[in-house]
N, CA, C and O of each residue as an XYZ file, in Angstrom:
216
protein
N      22.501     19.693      9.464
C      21.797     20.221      8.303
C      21.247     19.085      7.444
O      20.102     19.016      6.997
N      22.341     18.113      7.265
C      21.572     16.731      6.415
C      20.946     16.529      7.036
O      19.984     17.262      6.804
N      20.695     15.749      8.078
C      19.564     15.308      8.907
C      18.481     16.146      9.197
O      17.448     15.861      9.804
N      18.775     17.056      8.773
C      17.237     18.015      8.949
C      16.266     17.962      7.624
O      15.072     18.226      7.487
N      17.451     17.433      6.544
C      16.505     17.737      5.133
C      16.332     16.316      4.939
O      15.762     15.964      3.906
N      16.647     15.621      5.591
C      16.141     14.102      5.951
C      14.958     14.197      6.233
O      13.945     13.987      5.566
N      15.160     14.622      7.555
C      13.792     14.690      8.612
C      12.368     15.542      7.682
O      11.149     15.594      7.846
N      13.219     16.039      6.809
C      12.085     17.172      5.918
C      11.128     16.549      5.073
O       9.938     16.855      4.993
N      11.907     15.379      4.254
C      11.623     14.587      3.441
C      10.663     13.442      3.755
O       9.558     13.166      3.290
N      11.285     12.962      4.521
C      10.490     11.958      5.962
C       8.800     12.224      5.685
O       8.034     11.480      5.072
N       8.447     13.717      6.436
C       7.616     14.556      6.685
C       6.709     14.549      5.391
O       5.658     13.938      5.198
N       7.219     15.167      4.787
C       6.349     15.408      3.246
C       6.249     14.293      2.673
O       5.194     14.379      2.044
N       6.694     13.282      2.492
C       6.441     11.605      1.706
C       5.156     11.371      2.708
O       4.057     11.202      2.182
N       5.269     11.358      4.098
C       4.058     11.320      5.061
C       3.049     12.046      4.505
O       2.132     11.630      3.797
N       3.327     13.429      4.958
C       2.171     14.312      4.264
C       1.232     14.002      3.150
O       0.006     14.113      3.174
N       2.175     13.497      1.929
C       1.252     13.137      0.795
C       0.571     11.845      1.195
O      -0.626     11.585      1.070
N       1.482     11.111      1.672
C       0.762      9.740      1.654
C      -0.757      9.852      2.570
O      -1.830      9.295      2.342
N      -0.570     10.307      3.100
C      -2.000     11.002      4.166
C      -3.009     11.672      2.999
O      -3.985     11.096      2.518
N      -2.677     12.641      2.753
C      -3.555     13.539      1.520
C      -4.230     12.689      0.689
O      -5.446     12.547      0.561
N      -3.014     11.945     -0.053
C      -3.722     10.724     -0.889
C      -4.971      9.915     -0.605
O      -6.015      9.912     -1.257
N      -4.657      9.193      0.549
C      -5.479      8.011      1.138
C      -7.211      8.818      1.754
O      -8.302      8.319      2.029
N      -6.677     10.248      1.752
C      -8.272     10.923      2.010
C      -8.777     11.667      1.130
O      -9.724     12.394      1.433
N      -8.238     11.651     -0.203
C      -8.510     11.504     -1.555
C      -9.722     10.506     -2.050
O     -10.895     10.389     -2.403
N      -8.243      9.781     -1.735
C      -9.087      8.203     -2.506
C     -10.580      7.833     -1.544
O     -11.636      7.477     -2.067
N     -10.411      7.977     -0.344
C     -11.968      7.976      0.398
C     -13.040      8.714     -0.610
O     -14.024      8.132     -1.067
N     -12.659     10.249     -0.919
C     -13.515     11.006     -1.672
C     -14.074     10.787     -2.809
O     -15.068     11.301     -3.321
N     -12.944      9.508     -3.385
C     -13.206      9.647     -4.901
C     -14.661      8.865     -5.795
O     -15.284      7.880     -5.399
N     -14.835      9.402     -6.656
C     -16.159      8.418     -6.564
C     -15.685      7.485     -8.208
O     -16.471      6.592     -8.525
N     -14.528      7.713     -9.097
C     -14.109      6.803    -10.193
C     -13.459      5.873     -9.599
O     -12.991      6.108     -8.485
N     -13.314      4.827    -10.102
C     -12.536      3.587     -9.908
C     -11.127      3.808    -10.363
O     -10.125      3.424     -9.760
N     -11.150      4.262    -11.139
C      -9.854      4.574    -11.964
C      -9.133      5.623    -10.713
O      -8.013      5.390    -10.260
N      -9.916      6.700    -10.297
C      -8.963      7.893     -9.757
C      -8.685      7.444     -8.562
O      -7.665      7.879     -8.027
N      -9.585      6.388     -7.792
C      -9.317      5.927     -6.844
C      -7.957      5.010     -6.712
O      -7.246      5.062     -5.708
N      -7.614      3.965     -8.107
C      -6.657      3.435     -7.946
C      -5.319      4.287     -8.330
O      -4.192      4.147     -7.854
N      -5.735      5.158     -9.269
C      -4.441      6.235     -9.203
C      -3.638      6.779     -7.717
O      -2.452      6.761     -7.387
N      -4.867      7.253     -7.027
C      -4.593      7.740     -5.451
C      -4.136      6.623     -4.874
O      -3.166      7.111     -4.294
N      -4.113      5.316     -4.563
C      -3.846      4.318     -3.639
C      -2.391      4.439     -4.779
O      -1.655      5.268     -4.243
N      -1.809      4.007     -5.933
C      -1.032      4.182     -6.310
C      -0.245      5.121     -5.810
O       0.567      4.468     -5.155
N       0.089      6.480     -5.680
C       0.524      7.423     -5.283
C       0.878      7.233     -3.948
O       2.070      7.181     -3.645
N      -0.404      7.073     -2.725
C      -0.239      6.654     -1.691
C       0.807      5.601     -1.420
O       1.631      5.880     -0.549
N       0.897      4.506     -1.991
C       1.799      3.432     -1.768
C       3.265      3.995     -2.160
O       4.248      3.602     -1.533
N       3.364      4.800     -3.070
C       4.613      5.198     -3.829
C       5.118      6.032     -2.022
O       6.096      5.683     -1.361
N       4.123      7.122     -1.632
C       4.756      7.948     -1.238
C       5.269      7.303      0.604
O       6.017      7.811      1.440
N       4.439      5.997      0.626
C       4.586      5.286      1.900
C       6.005      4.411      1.886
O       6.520      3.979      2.918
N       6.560      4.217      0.534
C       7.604      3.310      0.175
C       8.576      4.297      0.574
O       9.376      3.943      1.441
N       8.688      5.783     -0.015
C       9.623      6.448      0.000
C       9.928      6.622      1.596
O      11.078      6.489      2.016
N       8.562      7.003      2.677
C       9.158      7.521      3.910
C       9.633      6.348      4.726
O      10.361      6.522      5.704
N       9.191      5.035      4.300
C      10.059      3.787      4.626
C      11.529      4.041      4.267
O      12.337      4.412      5.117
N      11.836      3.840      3.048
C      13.523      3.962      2.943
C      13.903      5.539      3.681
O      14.801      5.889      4.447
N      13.035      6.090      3.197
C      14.168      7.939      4.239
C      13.990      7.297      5.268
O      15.087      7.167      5.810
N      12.918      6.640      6.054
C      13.445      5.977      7.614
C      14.630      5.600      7.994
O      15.310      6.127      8.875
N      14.884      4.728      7.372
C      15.858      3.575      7.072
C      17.609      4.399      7.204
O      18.604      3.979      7.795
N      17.412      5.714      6.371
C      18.565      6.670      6.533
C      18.751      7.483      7.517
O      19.833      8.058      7.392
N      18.156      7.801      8.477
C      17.768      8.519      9.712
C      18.684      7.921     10.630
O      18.682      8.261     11.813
């Protein structure tokens, strides 16, 4: 069961980090663009460490 809400977490930190980065392609402010790469990096850090617990 833990390892499944691991594996869940994993998934969705991915998910966003994906969403984000084809965001930020879209975006046409400078500002919203670095918000999105912000986010992106946040959510790429997180599925690194849930790796790490797997």
């Amino acid at each position: 069961m833990l390892k499944s809400v691991i594996k869940l977490k994993y998934r969705f930190h991915l998910l966003l980090q994906k969403y984000n980065e084809v965001l930020m392609e879209d975006a046409v402010c400078k500002e919203l663009k670095s918000r999105l790469q912000q986010k992106a990096v946040y959510h790429k850090q997180r599925a690194i460490f849930i790796e790490f617990k797997m």
